[in-house]
LUMVEX-600816 format. One line per 5 residues: number of its first residue (from 0); their letters; for each residue x, y, z of N, C-alpha, C, CB. Coordinates in steps of 0.05 Angstrom, whole numbers. Glycine has a CB too. Example, Ala and Ser with C-alpha at 12.3 -4.5 7.8 and 13.67 -1.06 7.14 Angstrom:
% LUMVEX-600816
0> as> 264:-114:156:246:-90:156:264:-66:156:226:-89:181; 257:-45:142:273:-21:143:258:1:157:282:-12:114
% end
This chain:
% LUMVEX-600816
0> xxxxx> 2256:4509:3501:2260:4483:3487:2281:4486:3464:2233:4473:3476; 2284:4508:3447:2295:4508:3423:2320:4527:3438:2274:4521:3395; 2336:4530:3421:2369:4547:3423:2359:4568:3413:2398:4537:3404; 2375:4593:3433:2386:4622:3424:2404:4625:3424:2382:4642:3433; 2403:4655:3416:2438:4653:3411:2460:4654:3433:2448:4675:3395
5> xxxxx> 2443:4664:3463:2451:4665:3486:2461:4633:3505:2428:4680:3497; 2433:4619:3492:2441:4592:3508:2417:4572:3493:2436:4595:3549; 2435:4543:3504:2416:4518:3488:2397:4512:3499:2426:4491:3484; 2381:4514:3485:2353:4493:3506:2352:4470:3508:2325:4493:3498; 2329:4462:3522:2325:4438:3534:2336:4418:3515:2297:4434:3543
10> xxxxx> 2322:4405:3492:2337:4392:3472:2365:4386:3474:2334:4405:3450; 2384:4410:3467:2405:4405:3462:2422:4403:3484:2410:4418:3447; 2414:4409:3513:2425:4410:3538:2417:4374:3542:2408:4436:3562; 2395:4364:3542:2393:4334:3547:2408:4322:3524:2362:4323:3548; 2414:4326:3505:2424:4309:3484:2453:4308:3498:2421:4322:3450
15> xxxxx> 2466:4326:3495:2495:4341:3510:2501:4324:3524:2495:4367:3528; 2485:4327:3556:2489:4308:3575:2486:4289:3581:2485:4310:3587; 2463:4279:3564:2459:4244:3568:2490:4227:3549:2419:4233:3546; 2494:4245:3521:2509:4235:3513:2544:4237:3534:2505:4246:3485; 2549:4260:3537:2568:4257:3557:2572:4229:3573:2561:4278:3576
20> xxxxx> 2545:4230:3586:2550:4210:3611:2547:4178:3595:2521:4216:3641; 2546:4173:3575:2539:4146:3557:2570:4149:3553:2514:4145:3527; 2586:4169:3550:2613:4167:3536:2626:4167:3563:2623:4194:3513; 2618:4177:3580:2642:4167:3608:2639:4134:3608:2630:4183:3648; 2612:4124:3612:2611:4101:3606:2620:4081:3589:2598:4102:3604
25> xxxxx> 2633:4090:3564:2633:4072:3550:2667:4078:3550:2614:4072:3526; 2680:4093:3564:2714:4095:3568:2712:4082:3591:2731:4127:3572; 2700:4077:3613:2695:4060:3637:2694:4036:3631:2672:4064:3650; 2684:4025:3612:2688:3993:3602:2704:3989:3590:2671:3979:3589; 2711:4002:3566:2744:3994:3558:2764:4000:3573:2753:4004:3534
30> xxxxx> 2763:4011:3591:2786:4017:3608:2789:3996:3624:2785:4041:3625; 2766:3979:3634:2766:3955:3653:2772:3938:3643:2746:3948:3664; 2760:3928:3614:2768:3903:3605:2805:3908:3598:2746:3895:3574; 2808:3932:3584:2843:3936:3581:2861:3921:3611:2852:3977:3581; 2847:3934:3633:2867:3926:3654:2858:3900:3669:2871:3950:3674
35> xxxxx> 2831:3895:3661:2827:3863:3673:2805:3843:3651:2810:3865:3710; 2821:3831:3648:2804:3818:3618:2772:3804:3627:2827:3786:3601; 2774:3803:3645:2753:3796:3668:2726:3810:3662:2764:3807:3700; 2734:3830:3651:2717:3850:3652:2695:3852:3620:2737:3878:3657; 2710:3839:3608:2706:3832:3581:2680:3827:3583:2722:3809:3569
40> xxxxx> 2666:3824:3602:2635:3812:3606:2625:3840:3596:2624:3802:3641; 2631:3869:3602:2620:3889:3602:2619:3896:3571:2632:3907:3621; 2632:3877:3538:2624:3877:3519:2595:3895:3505:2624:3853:3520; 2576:3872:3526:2545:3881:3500:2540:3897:3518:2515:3858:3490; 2550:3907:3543:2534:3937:3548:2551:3954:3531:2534:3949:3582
45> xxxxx> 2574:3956:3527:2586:3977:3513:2575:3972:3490:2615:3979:3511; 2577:3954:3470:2567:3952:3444:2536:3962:3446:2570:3921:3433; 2515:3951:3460:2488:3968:3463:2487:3997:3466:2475:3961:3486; 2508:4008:3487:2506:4041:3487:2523:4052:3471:2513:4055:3513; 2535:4042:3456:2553:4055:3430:2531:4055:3411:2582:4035:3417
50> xxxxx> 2509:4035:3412:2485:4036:3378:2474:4061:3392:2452:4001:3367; 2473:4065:3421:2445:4085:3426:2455:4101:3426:2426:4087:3447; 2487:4112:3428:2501:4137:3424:2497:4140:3384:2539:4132:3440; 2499:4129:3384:2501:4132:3343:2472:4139:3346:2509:4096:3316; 2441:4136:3350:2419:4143:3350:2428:4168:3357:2400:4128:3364
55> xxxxx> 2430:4165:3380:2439:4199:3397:2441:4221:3372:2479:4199:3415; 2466:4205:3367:2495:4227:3347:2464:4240:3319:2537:4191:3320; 2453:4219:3313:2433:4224:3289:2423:4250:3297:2408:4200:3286; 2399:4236:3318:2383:4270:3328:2397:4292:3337:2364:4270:3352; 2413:4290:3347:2435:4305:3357:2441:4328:3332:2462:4284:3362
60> xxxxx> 2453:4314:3308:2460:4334:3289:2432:4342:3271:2485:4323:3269; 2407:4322:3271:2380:4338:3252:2375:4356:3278:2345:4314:3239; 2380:4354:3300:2368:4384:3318:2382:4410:3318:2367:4380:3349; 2406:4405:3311:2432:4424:3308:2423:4440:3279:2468:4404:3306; 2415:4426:3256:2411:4431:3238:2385:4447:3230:2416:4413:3231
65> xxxxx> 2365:4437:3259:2338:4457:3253:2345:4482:3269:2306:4444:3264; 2363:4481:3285:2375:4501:3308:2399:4516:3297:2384:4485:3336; 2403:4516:3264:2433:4521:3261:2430:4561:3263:2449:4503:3222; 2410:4573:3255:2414:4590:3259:2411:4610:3282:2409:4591:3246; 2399:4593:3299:2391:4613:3329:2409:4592:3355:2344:4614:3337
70> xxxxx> 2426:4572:3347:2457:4572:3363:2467:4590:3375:2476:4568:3352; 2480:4590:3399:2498:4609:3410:2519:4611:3398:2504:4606:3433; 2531:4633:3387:2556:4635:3370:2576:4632:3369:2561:4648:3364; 2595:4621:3359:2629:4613:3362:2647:4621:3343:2636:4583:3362; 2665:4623:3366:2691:4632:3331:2697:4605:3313:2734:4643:3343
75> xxxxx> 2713:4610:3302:2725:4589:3276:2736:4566:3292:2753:4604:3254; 2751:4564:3309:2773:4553:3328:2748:4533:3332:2791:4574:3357; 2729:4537:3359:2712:4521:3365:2696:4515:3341:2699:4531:3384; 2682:4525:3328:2680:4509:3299:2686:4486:3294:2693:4517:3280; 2713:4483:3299:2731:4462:3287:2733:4438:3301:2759:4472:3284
80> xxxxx> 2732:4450:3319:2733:4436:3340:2713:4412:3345:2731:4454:3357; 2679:4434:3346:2656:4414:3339:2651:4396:3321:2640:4424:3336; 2663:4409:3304:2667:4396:3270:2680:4356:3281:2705:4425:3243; 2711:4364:3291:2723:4342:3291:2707:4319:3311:2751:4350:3300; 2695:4333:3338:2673:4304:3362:2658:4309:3341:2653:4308:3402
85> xxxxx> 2651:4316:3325:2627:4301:3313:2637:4280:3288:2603:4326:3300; 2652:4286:3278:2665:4268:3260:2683:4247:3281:2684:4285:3238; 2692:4246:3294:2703:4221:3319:2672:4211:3325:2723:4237:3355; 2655:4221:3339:2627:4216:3346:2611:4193:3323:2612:4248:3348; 2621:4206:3297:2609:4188:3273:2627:4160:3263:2605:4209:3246
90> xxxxx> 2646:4172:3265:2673:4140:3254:2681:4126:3281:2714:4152:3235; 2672:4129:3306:2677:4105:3321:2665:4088:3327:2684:4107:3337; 2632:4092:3319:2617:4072:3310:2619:4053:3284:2599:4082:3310; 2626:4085:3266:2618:4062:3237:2638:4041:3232:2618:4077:3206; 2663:4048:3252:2677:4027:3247:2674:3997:3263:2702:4037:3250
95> xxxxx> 2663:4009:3290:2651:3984:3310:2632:3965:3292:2631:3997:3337; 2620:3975:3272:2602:3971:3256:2611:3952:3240:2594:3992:3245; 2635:3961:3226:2644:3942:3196:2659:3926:3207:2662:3955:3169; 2668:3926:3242:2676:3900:3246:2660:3879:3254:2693:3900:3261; 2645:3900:3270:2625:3875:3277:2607:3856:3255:2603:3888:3296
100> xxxxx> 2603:3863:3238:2589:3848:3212:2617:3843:3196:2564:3870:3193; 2627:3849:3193:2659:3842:3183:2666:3810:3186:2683:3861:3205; 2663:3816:3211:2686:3789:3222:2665:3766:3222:2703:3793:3260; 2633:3774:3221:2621:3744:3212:2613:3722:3242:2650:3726:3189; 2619:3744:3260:2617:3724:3286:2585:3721:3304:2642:3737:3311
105> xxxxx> 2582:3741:3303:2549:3740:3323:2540:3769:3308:2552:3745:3371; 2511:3762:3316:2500:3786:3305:2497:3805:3329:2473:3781:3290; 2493:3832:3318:2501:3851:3336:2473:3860:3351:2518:3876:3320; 2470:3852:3378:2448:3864:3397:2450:3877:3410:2436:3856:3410; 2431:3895:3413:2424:3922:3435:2410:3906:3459:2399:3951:3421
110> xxxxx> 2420:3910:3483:2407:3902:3509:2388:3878:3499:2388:3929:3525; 2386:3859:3483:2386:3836:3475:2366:3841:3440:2372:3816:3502; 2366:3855:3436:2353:3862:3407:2369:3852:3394:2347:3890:3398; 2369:3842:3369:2375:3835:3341:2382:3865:3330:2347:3820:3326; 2393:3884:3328:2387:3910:3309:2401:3896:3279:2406:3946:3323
115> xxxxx> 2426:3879:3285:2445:3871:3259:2450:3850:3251:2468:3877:3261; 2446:3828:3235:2456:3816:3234:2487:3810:3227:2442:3810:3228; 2500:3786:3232:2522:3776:3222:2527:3769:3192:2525:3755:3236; 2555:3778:3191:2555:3770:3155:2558:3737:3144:2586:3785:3139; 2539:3733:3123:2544:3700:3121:2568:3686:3114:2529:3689:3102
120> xxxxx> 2600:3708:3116:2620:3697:3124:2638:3716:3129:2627:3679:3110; 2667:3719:3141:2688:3736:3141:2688:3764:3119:2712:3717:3136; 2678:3778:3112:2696:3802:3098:2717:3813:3110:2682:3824:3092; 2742:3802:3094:2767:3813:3104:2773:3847:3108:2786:3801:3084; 2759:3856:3082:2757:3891:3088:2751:3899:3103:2745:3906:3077
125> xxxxx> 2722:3895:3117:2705:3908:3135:2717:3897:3169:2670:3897:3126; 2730:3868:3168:2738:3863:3192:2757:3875:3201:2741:3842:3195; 2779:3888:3176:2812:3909:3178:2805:3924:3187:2831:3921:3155; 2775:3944:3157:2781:3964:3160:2764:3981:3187:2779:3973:3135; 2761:3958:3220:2752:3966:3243:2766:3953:3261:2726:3962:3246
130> xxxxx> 2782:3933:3254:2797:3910:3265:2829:3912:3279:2798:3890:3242; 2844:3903:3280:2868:3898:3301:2888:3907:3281:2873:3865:3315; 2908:3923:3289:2925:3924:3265:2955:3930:3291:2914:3956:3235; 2976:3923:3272:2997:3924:3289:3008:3956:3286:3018:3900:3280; 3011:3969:3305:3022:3994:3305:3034:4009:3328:3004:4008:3296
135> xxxxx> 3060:4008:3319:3086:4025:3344:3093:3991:3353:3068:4055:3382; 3081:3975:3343:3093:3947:3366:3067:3937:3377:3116:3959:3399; 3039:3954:3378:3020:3952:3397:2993:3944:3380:3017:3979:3416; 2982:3921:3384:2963:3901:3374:2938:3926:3377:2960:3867:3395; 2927:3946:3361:2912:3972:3374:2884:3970:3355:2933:4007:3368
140> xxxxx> 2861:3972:3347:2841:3978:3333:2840:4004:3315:2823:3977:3349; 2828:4004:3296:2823:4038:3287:2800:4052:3299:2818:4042:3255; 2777:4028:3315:2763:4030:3333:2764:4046:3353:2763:4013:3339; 2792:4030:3371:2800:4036:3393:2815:4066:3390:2817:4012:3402; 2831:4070:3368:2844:4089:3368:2831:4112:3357:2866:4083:3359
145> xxxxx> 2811:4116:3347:2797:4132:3340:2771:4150:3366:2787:4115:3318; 2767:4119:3383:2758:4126:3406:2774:4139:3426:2749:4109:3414; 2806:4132:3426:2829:4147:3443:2819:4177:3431:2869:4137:3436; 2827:4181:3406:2825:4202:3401:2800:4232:3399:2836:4195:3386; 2782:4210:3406:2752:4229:3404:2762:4234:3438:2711:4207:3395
150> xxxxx> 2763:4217:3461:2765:4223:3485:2788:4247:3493:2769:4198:3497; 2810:4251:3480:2833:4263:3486:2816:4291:3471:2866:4247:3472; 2802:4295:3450:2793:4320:3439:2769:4334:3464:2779:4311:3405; 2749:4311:3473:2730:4323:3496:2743:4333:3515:2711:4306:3509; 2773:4317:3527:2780:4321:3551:2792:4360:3547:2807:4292:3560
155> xxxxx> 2798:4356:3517:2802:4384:3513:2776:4403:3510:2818:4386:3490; 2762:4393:3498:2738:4410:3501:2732:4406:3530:2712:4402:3481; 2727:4405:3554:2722:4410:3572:2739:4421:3587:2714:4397:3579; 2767:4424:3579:2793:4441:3591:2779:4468:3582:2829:4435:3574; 2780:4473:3558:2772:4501:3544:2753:4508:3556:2766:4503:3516
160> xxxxx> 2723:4499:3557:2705:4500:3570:2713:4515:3605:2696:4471:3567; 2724:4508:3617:2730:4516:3638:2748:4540:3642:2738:4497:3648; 2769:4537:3621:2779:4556:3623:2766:4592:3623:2795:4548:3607; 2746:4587:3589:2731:4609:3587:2714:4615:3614:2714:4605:3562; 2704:4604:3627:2688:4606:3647:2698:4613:3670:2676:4588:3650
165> xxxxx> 2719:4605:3674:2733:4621:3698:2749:4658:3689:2761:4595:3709; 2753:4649:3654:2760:4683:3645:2733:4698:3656:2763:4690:3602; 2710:4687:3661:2688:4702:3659:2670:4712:3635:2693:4720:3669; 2677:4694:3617:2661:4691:3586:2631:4662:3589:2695:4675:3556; 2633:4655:3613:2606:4644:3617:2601:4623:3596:2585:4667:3615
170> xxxxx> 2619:4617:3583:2614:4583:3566:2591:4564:3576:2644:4563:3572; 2599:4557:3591:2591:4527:3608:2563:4534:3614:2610:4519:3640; 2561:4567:3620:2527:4570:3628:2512:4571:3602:2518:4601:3647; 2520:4564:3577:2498:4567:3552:2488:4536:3556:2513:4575:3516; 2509:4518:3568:2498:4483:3566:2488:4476:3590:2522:4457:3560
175> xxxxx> 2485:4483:3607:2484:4474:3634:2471:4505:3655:2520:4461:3644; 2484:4527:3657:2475:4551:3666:2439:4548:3660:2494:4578:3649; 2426:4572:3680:2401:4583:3679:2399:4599:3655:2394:4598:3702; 2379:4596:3648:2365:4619:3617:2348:4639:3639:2334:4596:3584; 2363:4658:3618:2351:4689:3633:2326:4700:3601:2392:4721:3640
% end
């Protein structure tokens, strides 16, 4: 159940993967609505599994934190690495966040829950500082682009990931591999 230093347990192997597959998901709907606006319907599922990824992200780091010392070990490099998805992991919500109460339009529901309400009018700050801004020419979010950039860092963490594992350094089996 708990982490060694060899490999993660159960905990942190389900957290891992459920979150993974909520984040393929939630690049699957903005990728649809980008290329067909049609798709725009797929909104409150993304907005619902983005609140339950932020729950996620919570336990995620108090389990890391009761587990910080019997983790499997890393150099500095990966360190940093973890350091940065978890900080992308934390600001691409909070900003989904200050727009969505920002902009004053609907209140924000999980698979039809109430978790947020709406602000009782526009805050111009909170709607910017998550909102549309013009940049290179391209109408882009700090949202959106913050979420480009958490995805372009996993796609690398799972390059690396593979790579060590085919050196024969056995990465991939501390998250996923059998415990011996």
């Amino acid at each position: 159940m708990k982490d060694t230093p060899q490999y993660y347990g159960t905990v942190s192997r389900l957290l891992h993967w459920s979150m993974a597959a909520a984040f393929v998901f939630m690049l699957f709907t903005a990728l649809m609505w980008n290329i067909d606006e049609d798709y725009f319907s797929l909104m409150d599922y993304h907005k619902s599994v983005g609140f339950i990824l932020m729950l996620l992200l919570i336990v995620r780091l108090l389990w890391a934190a009761l587990n910080f010392h019997s983790r499997p070990h890393s150099g500095a490099l990966v360190k940093l690495g973890h350091f940065m998805l978890y900080a992308l992991m934390a600001a691409v919500p909070f900003t989904a966040l200050l727009r969505q109460y920002g902009a004053a339009r609907s209140e924000l529901q999980v698979f039809g829950i109430t978790v947020m309400d709406k602000a009782p009018e526009k805050i111009e700050w909170m709607n910017q500082a998550g909102g549309a801004h013009l940049i290179a020419g391209a109408d882009l979010s700090v949202h959106g682009l913050l979420a480009f950039a958490l995805f372009i860092l996993a796609a690398g963490h799972i390059l690396f990931a593979v790579i060590h594992q085919i050196k024969g350094e056995k990465i991939i089996n501390r998250i996923a591999g059998p415990r011996r």
